[in-house]
C-alpha positions in Angstrom: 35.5 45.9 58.8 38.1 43.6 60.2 41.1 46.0 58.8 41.6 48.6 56.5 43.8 48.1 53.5 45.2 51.7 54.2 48.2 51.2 56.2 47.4 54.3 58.2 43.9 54.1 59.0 43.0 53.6 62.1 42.2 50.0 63.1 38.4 49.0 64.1 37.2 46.4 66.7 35.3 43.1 65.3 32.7 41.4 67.7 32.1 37.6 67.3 31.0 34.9 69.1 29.0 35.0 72.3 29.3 36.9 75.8 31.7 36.5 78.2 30.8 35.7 82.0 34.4 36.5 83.8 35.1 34.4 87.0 34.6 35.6 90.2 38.5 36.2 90.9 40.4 39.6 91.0 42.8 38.7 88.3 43.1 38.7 84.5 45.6 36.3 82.4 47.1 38.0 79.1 49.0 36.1 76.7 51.6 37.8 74.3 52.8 35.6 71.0 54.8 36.3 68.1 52.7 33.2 66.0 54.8 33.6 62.7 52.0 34.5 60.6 50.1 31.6 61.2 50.9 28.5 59.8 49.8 26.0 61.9 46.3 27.6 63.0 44.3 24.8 64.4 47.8 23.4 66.5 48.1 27.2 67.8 44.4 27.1 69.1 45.2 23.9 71.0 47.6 25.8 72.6 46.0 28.5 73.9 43.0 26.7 74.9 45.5 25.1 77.1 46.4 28.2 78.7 43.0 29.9 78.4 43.9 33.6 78.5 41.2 36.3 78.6 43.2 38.6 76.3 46.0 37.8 73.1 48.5 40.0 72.3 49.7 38.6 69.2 52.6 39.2 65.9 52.7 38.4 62.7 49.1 37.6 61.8 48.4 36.8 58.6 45.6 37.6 56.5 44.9 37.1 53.0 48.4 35.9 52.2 48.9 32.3 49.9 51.5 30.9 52.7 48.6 30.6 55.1 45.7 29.5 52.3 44.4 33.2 52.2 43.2 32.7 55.9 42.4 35.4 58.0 43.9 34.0 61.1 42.9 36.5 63.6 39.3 35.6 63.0 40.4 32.4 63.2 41.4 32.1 65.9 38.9 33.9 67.7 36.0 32.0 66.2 37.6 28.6 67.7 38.1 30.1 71.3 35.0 31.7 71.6 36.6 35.3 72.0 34.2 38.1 71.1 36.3 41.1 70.1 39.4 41.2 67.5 41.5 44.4 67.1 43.5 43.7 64.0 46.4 46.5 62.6 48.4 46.1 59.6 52.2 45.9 59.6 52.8 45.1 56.1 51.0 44.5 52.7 52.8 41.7 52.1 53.3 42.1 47.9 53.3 39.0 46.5 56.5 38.2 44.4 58.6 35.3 42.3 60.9 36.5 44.7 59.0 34.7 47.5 59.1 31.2 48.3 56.2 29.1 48.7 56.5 29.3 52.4 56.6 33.2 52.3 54.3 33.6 49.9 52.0 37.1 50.2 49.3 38.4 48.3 47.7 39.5 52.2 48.4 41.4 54.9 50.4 40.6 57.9 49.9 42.8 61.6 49.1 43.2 65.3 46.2 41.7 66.5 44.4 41.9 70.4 42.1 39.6 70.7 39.6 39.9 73.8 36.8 38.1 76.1 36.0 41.7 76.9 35.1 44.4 75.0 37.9 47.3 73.5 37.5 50.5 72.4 39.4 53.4 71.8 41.7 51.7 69.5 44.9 53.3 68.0 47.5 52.6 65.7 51.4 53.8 66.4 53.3 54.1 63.5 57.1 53.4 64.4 60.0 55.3 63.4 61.0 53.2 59.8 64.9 52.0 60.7 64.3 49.4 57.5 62.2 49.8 53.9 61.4 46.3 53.7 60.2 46.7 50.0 63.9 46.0 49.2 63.6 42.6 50.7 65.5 40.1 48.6 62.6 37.2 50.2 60.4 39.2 51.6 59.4 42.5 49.3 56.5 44.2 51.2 55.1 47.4 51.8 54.3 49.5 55.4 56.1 49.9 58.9 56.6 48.2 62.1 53.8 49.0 64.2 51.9 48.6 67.6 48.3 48.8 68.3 46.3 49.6 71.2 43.2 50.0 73.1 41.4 49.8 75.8 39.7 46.6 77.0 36.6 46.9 79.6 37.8 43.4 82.1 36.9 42.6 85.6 39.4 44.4 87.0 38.1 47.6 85.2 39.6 49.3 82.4 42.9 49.2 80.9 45.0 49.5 78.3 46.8 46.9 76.1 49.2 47.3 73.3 50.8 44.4 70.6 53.6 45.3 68.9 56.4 44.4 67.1 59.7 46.1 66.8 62.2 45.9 63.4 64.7 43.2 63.5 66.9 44.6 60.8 68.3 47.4 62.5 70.5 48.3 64.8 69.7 47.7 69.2 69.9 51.9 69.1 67.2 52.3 66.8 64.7 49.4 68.2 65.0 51.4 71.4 64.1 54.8 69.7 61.1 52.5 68.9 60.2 51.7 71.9 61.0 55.1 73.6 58.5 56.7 70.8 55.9 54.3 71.7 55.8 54.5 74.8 55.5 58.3 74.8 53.1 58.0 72.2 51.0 55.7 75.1 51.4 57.6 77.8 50.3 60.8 76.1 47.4 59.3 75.0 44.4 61.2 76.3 42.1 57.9 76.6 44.9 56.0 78.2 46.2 58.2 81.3 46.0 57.3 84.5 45.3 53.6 83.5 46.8 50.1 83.8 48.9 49.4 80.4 50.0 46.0 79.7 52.7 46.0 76.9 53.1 43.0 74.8 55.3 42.2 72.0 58.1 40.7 70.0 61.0 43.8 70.7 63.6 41.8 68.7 65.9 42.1 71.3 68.4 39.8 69.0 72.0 41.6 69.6 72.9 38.7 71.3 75.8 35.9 71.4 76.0 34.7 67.9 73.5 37.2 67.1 75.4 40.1 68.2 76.9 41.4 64.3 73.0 40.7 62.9 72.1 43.4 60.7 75.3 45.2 61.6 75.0 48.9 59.5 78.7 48.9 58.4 78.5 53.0 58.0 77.7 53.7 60.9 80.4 54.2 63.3 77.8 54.7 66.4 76.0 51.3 65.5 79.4 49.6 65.6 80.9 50.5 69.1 77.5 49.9 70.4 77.8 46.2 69.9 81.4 45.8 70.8 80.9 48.1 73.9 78.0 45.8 74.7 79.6 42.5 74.1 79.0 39.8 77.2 75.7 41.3 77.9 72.4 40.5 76.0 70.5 43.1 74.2 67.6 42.4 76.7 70.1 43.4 79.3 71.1 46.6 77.8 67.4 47.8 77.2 67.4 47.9 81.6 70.8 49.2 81.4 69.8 52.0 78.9 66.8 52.5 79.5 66.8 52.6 83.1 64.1 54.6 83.9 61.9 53.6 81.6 62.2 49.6 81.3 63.1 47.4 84.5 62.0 46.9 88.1 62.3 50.7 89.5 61.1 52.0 85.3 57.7 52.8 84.1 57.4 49.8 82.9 58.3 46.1 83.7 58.6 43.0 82.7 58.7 39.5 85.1 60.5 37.8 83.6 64.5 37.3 83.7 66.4 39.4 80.8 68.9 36.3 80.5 67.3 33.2 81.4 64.0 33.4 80.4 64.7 33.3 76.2 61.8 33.1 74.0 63.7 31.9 71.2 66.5 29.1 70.7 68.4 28.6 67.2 71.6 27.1 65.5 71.1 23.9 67.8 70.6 25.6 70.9 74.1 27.9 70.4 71.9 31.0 70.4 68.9 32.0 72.6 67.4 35.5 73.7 64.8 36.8 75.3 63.1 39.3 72.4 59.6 38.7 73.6 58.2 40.8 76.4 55.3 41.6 78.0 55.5 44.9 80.6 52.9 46.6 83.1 52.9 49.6 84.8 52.6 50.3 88.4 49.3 50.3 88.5 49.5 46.3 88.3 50.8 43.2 90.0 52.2 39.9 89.0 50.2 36.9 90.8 51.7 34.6 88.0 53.8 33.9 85.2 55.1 31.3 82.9 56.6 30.8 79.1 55.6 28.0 76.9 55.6 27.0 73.8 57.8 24.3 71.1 59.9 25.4 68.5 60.9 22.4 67.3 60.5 21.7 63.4 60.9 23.6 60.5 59.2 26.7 58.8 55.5 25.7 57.8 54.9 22.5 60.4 56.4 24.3 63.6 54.1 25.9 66.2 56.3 29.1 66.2 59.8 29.9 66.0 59.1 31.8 69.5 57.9 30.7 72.9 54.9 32.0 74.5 54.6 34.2 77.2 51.4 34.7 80.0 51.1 36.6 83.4 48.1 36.5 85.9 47.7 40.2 86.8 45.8 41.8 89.6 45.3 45.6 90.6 48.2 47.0 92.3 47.0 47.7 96.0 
């Protein structure tokens, strides 16, 4: 099975195509991309091929659903690059609903997927603390829970462990760092993931931000309210290293390359707001040899490549 329809089962690994022969080099490229759900599958293969990364992290992959002509894109995908193994989790049964456009219209699913040259296994699904019931969606009624999925992916640097995930947007910065914190706990208590190379990659909706920085403001909560004035001038990316100081950033558990300010992965409202909510960390166990963020926005909903930039890092072992 590709996925489960049960929102809590745990996900299973798909093999397709042929075997991979890995070069004779010491490092591996990853790619993380938030592909919004898929529209535009045969431009976003293009793309890749044109960075030709030996593992996807992606969001919002669509399967199933009317918007994206019932395709299951992960597969999709995979099948046109040659990749041989598809990890696939579902975020959301994405009900379908009059009160859907045609461009958001379900009837599918919608997830995580890791997609691999290499084989995984010991895959896992993290359920994240709910900070929004998306079933009251005015435009997008659907039914689950932000999520991450994991596993462990055999490459020629030896085992490790990647995670895709994707962190709620309509909440407040507090709460998409509780979702982070769990996940990460939930990782690194893994029994098949310790003492291993993790490579975290994902769309953290780090939005609270410029003209962003009111977005999904819970008005009853005073907490939520002096957290965004007391953070106003820095980014939300910024505060995650500032609160999370031993966890996130150069001297945390994790980190990420690239810079919390000036590397955004999204642009909007004519270029008056951009933020870096994309991220992809790694643990000490690993090095940078290589980074870059790529990508167009431009167009509308439907005929766009993504309304988010890629990002890819050349990794070796940590010496």
């Amino acid at each position: 099975l590709r996925m489960s329809e049960d929102l809590f089962a745990p996900v299973s690994v798909t093999k397709v195509g042929l075997p991979y022969e890995p070069p004779d080099v010491q490092t591996l490229r990853v790619m993380s991309w938030n592909i919004e759900r898929g529209y535009s599958v045969e431009a976003l293969v293009e793309e890749i091929k044109a960075v030709n990364p030996e593992i996807l992290l992606l969001q919002e992959v669509d399967k199933g659903n009317k918007r994206t002509s019932e395709k299951d894109i992960a597969d999709e995908i995979a099948t046109a690059l040659g990749m041989q193994y598809i990890l696939y989790g579902i975020e959301f049964i994405e009900i379908e609903s009059a009160r859907r456009s045609k461009l958001l219209q379900g009837g599918g699913s919608h997830g995580n997927a890791i997609i691999s040259r290499f084989p995984i296994d010991h895959p896992k699904v993290f359920e994240l603390p709910q900070a929004y019931n998306w079933e009251n969606s005015l435009r997008q009624p659907r039914r689950g829970r932000r999520m991450g999925i994991a596993g462990v992916v055999h490459t020629q640097l030896g085992q490790l462990v990647c995670v895709s995930v994707h962190l709620e947007n309509q909440c407040s910065p507090i709460q998409r760092r509780e979702q982070f914190e769990y996940l990460t706990t939930e990782i690194l208590s893994t029994q098949e993931y310790r003492g291993l190379p993790i490579i975290i990659g994902g769309d953290m909706n780090t939005i609270c931000t410029g003209l962003a920085r009111f977005y999904s403001l819970d008005i009853l909560s005073l907490y939520d309210i002096w957290e965004r004035i007391r953070t106003i001038g820095t980014t939300e990316a910024e505060m995650w290293e500032q609160e999370m100081k031993g966890l996130v950033g150069p001297t945390g558990v994790f980190a990420d390359p690239f810079h919390s300010v000036n590397d955004y992965t999204i642009e909007q409202v004519f270029g008056m707001f951009r933020a870096k909510i994309d991220w992809i960390l790694h643990n000490q166990f690993l090095r940078v040899t290589n980074k870059k963020i790529g990508g167009n926005m431009k167009g509308s909903l439907g005929s766009r490549l993504s309304d988010h930039l890629w990002l890819t890092v050349e990794y070796s072992l940590a010496q």
